[in-house]
C-alpha positions in Angstrom: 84.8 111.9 114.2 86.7 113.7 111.5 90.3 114.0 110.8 90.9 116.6 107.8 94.7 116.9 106.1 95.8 119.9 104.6 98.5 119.7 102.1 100.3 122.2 99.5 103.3 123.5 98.3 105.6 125.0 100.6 104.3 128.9 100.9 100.4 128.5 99.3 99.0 129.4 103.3 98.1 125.9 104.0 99.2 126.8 107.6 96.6 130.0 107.7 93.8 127.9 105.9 94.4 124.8 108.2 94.3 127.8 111.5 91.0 129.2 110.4 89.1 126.4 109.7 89.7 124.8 112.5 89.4 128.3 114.4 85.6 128.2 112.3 84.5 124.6 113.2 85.6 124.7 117.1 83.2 127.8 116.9 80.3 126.1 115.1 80.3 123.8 118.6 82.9 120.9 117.6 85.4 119.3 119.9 88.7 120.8 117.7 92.7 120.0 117.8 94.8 121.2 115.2 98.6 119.5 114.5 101.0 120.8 113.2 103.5 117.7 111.7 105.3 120.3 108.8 109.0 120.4 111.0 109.1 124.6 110.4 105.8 125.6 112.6 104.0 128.3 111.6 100.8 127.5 113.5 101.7 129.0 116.5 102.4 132.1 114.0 99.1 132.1 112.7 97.0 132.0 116.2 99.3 134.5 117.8 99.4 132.3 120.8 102.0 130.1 122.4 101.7 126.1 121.4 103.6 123.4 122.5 104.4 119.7 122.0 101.3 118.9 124.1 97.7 120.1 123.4 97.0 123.6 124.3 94.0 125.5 124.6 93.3 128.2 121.9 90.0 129.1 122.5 86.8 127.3 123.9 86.5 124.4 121.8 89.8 124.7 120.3 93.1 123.3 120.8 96.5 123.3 119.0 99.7 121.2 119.1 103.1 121.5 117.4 105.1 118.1 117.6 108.6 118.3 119.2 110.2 115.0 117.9 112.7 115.1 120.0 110.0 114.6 123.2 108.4 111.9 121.6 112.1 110.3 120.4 112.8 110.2 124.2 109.5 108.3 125.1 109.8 105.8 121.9 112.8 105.6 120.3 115.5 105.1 123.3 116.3 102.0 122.7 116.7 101.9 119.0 118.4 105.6 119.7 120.9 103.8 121.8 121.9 101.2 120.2 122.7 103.0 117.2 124.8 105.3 118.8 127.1 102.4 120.4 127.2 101.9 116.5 128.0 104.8 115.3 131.0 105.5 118.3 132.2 101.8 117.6 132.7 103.2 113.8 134.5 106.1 115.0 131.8 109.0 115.3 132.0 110.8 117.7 129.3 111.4 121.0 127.5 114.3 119.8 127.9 113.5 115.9 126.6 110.1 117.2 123.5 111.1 118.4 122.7 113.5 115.8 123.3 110.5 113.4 121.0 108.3 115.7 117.7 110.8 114.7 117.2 109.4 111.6 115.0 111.5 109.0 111.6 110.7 109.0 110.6 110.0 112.7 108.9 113.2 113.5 106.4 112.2 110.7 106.1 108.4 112.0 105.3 110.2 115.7 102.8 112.5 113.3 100.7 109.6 112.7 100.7 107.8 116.1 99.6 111.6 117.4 96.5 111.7 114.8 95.8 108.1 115.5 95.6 108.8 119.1 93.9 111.7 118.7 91.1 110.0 116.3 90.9 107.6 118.5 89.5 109.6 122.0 86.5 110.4 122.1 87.1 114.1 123.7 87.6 115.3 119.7 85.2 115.7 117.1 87.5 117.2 114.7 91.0 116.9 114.3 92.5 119.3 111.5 96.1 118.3 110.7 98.8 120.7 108.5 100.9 119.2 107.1 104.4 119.7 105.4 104.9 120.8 102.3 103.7 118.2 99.6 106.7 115.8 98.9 106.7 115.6 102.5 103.1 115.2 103.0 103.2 112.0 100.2 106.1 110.7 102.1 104.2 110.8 105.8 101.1 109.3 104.0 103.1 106.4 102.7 104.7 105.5 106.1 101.6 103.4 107.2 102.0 101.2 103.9 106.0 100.6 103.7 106.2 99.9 107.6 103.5 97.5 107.3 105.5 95.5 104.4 108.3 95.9 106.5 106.9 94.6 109.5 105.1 91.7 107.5 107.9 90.5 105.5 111.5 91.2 107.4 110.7 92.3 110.8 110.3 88.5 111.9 113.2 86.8 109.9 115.7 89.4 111.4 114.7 89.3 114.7 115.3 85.4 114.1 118.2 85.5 112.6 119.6 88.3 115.2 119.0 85.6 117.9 120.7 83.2 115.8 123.9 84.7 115.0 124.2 87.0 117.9 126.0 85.1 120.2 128.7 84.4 117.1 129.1 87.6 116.6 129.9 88.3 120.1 132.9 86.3 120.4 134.4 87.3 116.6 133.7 91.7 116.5 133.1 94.4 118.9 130.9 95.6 116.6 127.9 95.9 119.3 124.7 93.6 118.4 121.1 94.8 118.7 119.3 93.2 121.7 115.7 91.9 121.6 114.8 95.1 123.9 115.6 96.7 120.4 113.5 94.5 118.4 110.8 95.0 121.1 111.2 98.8 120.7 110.9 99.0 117.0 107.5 96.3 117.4 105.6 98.8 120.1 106.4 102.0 117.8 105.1 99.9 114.8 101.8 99.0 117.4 101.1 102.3 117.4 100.7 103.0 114.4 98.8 100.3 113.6 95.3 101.2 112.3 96.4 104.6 111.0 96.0 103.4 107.2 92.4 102.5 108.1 91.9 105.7 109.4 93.6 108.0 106.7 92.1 106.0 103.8 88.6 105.6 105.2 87.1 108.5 102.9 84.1 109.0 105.9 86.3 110.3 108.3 89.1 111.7 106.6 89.6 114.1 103.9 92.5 115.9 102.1 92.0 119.0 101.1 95.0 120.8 98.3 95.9 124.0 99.2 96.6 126.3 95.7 98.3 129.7 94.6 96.6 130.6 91.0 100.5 130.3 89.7 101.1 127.7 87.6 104.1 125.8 89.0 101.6 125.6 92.0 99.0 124.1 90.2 101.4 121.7 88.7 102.4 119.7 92.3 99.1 120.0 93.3 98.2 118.1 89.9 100.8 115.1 90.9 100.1 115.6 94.5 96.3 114.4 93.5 98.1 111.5 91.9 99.9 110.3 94.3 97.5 110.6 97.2 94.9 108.9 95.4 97.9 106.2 94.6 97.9 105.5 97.6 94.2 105.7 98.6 93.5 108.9 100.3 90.7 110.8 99.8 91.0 114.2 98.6 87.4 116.2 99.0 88.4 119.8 98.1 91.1 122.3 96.6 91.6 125.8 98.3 92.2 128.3 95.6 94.1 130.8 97.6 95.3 134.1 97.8 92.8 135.2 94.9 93.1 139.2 93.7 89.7 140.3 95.0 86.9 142.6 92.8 87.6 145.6 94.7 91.1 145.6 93.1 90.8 147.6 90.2 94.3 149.5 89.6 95.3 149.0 86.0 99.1 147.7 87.4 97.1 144.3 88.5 95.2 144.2 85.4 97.8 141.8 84.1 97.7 139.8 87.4 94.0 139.4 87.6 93.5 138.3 83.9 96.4 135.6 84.6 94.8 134.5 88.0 91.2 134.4 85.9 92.9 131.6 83.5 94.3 129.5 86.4 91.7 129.8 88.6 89.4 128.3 85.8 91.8 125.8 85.2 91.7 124.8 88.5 88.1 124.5 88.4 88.2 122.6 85.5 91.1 119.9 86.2 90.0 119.3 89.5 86.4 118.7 88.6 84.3 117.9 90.1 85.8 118.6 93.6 84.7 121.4 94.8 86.8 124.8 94.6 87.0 127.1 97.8 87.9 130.2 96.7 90.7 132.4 99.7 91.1 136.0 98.5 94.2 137.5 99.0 93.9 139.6 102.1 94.9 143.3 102.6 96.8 142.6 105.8 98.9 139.7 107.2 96.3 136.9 108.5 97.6 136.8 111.8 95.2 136.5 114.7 92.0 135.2 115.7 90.1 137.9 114.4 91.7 138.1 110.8 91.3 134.2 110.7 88.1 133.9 111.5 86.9 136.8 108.7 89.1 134.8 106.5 87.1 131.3 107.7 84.0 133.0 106.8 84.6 134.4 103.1 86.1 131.0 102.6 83.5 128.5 103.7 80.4 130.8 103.5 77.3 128.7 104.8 79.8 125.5 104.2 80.4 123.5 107.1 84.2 123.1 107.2 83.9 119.1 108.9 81.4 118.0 106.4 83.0 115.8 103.1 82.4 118.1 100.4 83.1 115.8 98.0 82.1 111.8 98.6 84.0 109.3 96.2 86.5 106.2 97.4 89.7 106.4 94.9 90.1 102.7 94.6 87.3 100.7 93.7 86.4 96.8 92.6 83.5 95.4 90.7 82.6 92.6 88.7 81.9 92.4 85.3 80.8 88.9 83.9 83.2 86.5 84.2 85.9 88.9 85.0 86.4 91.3 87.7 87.7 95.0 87.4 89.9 96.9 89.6 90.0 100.4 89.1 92.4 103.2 91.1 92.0 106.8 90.6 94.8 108.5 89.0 93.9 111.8 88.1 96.3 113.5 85.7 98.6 110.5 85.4 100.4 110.2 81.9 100.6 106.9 80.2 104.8 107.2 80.0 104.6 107.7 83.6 102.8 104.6 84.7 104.4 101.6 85.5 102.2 98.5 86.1 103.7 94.6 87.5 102.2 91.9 89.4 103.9 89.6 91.9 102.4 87.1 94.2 99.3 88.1 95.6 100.3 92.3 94.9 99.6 94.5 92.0 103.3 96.6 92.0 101.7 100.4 90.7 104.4 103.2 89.7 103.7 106.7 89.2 106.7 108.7 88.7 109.0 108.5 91.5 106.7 106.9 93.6 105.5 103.2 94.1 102.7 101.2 95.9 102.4 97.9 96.3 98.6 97.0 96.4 97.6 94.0 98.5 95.1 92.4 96.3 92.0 90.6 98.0 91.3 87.0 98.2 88.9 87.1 95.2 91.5 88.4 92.8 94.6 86.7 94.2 94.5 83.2 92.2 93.0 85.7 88.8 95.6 87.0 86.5 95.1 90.1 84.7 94.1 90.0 81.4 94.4 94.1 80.3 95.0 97.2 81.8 93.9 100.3 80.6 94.2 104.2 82.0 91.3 107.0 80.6 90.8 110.1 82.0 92.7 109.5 85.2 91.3 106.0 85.8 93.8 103.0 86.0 91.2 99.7 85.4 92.8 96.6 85.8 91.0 93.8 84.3 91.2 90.4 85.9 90.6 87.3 83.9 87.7 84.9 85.0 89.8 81.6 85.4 91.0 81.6 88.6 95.2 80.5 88.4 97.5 80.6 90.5 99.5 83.5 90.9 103.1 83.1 91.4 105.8 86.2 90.4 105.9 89.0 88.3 108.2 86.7 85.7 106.0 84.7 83.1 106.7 82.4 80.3 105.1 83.6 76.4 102.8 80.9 77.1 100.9 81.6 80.7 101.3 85.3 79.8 98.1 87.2 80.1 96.8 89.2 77.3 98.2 92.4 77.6 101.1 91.5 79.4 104.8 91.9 78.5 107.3 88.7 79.3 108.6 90.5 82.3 105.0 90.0 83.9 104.6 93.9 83.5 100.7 95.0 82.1 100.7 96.8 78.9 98.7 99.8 79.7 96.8 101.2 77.1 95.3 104.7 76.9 
């Protein structure tokens, strides 16, 4: 079973590429559904066909889905839903205001994943080709399954203790209405089924992330940090889709300009990426709409390419030993020294890239090891740990226990 993402700025034709290569695998004889989690669907669009929130048959082999939120709010958020709006109207907001407010943003990328997860799950699929939202909201849905889990872990179980605690005080001093256990239970079950989906995305044998490109160079630039940050947080990404290429057969001095410009980008797509592979979409004479114009577009894309198969094998986090010490090392590809942020507390390692942050559960091997260096070279973050075992306590140090490389806030130098 395979589950492949498709990511991209907003407007690169991730949407057409994700249509026809599911479209090409259902036809090659696999068992096919294709989500659509980006909020504006466009995959209906692309088939010409009707989908709804429930999987719909496209062709023989093939089925498509676009998530209504709202459906899947009714079925697992209507307990949090109304207890927030008794909130809300005890503030002063009004009923409809109220439940507008209750639909908080995010959820229909949390029911995204419990969707895929279900999906991966069955065994009446053998592929399950996902497109996705535009990239900020891609990174954001991939992150879910990390930042619930430390939510879960860490504060889920002191509040529902203290809520037990105090809620009968409150009771008798406000009006202000008090969450319920159902409530508690509510938020539990949603986080249930979600559970697993890390192990899924990030298991590089069954799922893959493919970028989705324009040869433009603002393009190329979020797909450059979008490689970053998936591989932050441990996805997979197998293959970039250079799309919407000027073909041969245009030869009419006005593109000249265009073509010589697409020639430069496209190589340095080719060459930045390396050494994923680069599918190469042309751009097409009419509007790819259709089962006919996807599946010629399928073809020129993958050529004798199977469209399920990893096209590139490589995990982006890996550990090994060396002597005494042992050496983590997380794939960062086209992360910038000034960007990179490295602390350690307890038994995580705190990574910052940019905006975004991951907190990286270390094993038991490395847990009671302090690091000793860190060092980032072409794209590769390696954190070294020392070969004394200690034990870890927070990301604050004294000048004396401070490991070598290390500041006094417990933050890792990282050298280049």
């Amino acid at each position: 079973m395979r589950v492949l993402l498709f990511t991209g700025k907003g407007g690169v034709g991730k949407t057409t590429v994700a249509a026809a290569t599911a479209l090409r695998a259902a036809e090659a004889g696999r068992r096919t559904i294709v989500l659509s989690t980006d909020p504006a669907h466009s995959l209906a669009d692309a088939f010409d066909v009707e989908l709804g929130p429930v999987a719909t048959p496209v062709v023989d082999g093939l089925w498509g889905q676009q998530l209504d939120a709202q459906e899947r709010m009714e079925e697992a958020w209507a307990d949090i839903q109304s207890y927030l709006v008794e909130v809300f109207q005890w503030a002063g907001v009004g009923g409809i205001e109220a439940e507008e407010l209750s639909l908080l943003p995010g959820l229909d990328e949390i029911f995204s994943l419990s969707d895929i997860k279900a999906y991966a799950e069955s065994d009446e699929w053998d592929l399950v080709v996902v497109d996705c939202a535009p990239t900020a909201e891609t990174i954001r849905l991939l992150s879910l399954p990390d930042i619930l889990s430390w939510y879960m872990t860490r504060v889920f179980p002191a509040g529902r203790r203290l809520n037990r605690l105090v809620s009968p005080l409150l009771s008798r001093v406000t009006t202000l209405p008090v969450a319920g256990d159902e409530v508690f239970g509510s938020a539990h079950r949603l986080y249930e089924r979600l559970d697993g989906v890390r192990e899924l995305l990030t298991d590089t044998r069954r799922t893959s992330v493919r970028l989705v490109v324009n040869p433009e160079r603002v393009v190329i630039a979020e797909a450059r940090r979008t490689f970053t940050y998936l591989s932050l947080f441990g996805y997979g990404v197998d293959g970039v889709i250079a799309n919407r290429l000027l073909p041969d057969e245009v030869s009419d001095p006005w593109f000249a300009t265009w073509k010589e410009l697409h020639a430069g980008h496209l190589a340095a797509i080719e060459e930045g990426f390396a050494p994923l592979p680069v599918l190469r979409g042309e751009l097409a004479a009419e509007e790819l709409v259709g089962l006919d114009r996807l599946r010629a577009f399928a073809d020129r894309l993958y050529g004798d390419i199977d469209p399920s198969a990893v096209l590139h094998a490589g995990a982006p986090i890996d550990i090994r030993r060396r002597g005494d010490q042992v050496d983590l090392t997380v794939d960062l590809p086209f992360a910038d020294r000034d960007d990179l942020d490295l602390a350690r507390h307890d038994d995580e390692l705190l990574i910052r890239v940019g905006p975004y942050r991951r907190a990286l559960l270390l094993p038991d091997s490395l847990r009671r090891r302090q690091v000793a260096a860190a060092s980032l070279h072409d794209g590769r973050l390696r954190v070294t740990f020392a070969a004394t075992a200690t034990t870890a306590t927070t990301a604050t140090a004294t000048a004396a226990d401070r490991p070598a490389g290390a500041t006094a806030d417990g933050r890792a130098r990282v050298r280049s």
